[in-house]
N, C-alpha and C positions, 0 to 999 in steps of 0.2 A: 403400208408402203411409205419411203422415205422417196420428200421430196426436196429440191435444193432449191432455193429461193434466194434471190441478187436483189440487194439493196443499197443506196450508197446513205455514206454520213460524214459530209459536208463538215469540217472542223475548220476554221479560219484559224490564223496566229500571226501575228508580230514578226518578223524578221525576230529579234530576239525570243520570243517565246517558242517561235521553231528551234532557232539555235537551242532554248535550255531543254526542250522535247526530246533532243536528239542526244543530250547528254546522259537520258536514261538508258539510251541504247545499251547493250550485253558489251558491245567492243569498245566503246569507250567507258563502261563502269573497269573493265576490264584493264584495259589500261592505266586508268587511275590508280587502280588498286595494286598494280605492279611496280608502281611509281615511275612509270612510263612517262606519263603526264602527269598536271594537274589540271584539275577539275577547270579551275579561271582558265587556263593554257587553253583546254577545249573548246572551249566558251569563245573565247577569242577568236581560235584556229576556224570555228565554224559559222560566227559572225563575217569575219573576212572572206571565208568561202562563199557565202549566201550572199556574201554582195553581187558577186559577177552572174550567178546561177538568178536572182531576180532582176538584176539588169536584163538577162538575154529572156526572162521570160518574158517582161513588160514590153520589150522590142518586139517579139514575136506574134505577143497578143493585140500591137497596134498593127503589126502588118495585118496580121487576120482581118482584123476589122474594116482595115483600107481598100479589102480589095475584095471583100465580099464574102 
């Protein structure tokens, strides 16, 4: 009998080090490779993305905390 077993793994990163995690993704090698982009372009585009995305999360995680 097969059973499914739920575990989590906990990975922390850098604001940059996610940004370069995500550079491995399929759509942006993909990109790359089409000369779509470049690789620094990505890097960039996704550094400046993750500003606002951990802005709103550190806001969300202080309200949590404020109100119980």
């Amino acid at each position: 009998m097969i059973k499914e077993s739920e575990f989590k793994n906990q990975v922390s990163f850098s604001k940059k080090q996610l940004a370069f995690y995500f550079t491995t993704q399929s759509n942006i090698i993909s990109a790359v490779e089409k000369n779509e982009t470049s690789n620094s372009e990505a890097e960039g585009w996704l550094d400046n993305e993750l500003n606002s995305f951990l802005i709103m999360t550190t806001i969300l995680r202080q309200f949590a905390l404020a109100t119980g």
